[in-house]
C-alpha atoms as one frame of an Amber mdcrd trajectory, in Angstrom:
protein
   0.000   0.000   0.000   1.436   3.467  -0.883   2.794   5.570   2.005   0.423
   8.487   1.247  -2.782   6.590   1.868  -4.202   6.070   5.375  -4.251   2.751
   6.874  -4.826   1.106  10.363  -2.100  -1.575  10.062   0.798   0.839   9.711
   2.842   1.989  12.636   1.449   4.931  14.899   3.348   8.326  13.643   4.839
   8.198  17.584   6.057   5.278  19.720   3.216   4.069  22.438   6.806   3.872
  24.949   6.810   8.258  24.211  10.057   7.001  22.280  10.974   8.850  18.343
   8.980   7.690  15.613   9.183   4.591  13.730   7.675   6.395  10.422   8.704
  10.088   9.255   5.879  10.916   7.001   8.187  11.760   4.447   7.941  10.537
   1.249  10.391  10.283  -1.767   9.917  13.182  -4.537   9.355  15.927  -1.813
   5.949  14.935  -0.118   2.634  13.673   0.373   2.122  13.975  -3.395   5.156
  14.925  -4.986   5.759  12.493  -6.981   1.660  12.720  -8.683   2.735  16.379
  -8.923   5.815  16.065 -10.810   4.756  12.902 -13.145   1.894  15.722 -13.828
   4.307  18.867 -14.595   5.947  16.423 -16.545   3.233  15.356 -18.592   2.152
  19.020 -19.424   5.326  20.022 -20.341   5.475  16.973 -23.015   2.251  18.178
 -24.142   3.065  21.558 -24.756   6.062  20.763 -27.188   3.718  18.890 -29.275
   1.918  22.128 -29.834   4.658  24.178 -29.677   5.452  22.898 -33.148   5.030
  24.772 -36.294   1.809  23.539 -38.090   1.733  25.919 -40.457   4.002  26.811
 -43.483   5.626  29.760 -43.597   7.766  30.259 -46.108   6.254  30.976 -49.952
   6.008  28.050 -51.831   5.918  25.680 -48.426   3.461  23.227 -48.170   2.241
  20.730 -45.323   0.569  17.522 -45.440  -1.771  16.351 -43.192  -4.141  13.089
 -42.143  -7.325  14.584 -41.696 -10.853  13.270 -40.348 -13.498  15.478 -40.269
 -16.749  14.121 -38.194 -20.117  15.079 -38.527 -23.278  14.224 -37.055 -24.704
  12.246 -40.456 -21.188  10.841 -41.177 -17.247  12.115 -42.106 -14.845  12.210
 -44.480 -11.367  11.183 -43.841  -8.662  11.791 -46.571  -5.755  14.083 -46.629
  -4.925  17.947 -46.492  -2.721  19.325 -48.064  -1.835  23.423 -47.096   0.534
  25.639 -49.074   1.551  28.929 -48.474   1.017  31.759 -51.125   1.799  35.278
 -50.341  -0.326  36.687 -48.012  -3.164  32.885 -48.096  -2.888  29.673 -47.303
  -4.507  27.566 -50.268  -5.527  24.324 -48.943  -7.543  21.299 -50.361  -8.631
  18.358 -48.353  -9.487  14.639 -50.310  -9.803  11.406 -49.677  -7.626   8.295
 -49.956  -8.986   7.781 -53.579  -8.137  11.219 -54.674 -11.552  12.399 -54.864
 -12.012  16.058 -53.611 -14.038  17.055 -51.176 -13.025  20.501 -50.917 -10.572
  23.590 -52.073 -10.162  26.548 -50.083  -8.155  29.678 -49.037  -7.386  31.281
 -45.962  -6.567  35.169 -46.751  -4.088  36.166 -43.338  -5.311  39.653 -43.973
  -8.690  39.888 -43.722  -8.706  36.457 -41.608 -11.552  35.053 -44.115 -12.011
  31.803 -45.744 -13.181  31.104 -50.003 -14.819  28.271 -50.167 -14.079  26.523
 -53.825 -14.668  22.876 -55.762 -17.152  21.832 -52.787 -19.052  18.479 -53.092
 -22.235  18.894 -54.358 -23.971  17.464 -51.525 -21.806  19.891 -49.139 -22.656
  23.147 -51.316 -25.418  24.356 -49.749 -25.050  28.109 -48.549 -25.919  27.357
 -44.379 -23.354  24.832 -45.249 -20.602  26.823 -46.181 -20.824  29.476 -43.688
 -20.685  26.714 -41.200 -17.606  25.327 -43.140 -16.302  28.880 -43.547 -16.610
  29.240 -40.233 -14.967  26.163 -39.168 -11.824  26.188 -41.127 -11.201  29.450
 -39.817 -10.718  28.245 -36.389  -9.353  25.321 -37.324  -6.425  27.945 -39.694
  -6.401  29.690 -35.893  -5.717  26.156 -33.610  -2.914  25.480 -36.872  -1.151
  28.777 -36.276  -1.316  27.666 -32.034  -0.050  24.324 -33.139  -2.991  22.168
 -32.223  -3.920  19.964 -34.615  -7.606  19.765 -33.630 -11.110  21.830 -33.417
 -14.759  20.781 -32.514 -17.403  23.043 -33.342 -19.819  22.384 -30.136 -22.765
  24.184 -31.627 -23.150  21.763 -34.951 -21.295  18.445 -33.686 -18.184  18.777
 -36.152 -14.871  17.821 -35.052 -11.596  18.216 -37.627  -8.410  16.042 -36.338
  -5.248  17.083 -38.560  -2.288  14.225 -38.117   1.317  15.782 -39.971   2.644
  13.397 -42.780   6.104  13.192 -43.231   7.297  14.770 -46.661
């Protein structure tokens, strides 16, 4: 049984004879719950260099490749992503394994707006692709953060972005 946790077969903090104590109370890693505290710190501090990393590119002509699953409440569409960096936008296209499109876009860094273009049919609706619009936008903002996720709460969509190596 771990030190930390209470128990009624250990030895009494002081000696029934008034004598020192057979148990200090101290425990390795600096306390009662040092150690849980610094497996934690450590943990977070892993996590936070995976985002720390560059998910977008940068440079003109840069691209980056991506796994990407997109779920949505009446199915999803897995494929790949593929972003490359043109002047002042990010041109982007996601499709699936088959190399069937499901959709173009670019991301303007100036006026923070996304142009929807080549949508599947059954995607180009207008409520649609304000939604989408909407979406890729934050997902452009978790990219420049580093995370490779979103979930839009409101309409049950949730984009996961996994980097391929070039």
């Amino acid at each position: 049984m771990p030190a930390y946790l209470p128990s009624t077969s250990r030895a009494p903090l002081s000696s029934p004879r008034g004598g020192k104590s057979q148990r200090t109370g101290s425990l390795p890693y600096g306390g009662r719950f040092g150690g849980g505290l610094v497996c934690l710190l450590v943990c977070l501090l892993w996590c936070q260099s995976l985002c720390a990393q560059q998910a977008l590119p940068t440079a003109e002509g840069e691209k980056a490749r991506y796994r990407v699953f997109v779920e949505m409440p009446r199915g999803y569409v897995s494929g790949i992503c593929i972003l490359m960096r043109e002047g002042e936008s990010l041109k982007g296209s996601i499709f699936n394994e088959f190399g069937i499109s499901a959709m173009d876009f670019t991301y303007s860094l100036k006026s923070d707006k996304v142009k929807l273009h080549n949508l599947m049919k059954m995607r180009g609706r207008w409520y649609v692709r304000r939604v989408l619009r909407k979406d890729l936008s934050h997902l452009i903002h978790q990219l420049q953060q580093g995370c490779y996720d979103y979930t839009d709460q409101k309409h049950h969509i949730s984009f996961k972005l996994t980097p391929l190596e070039n």
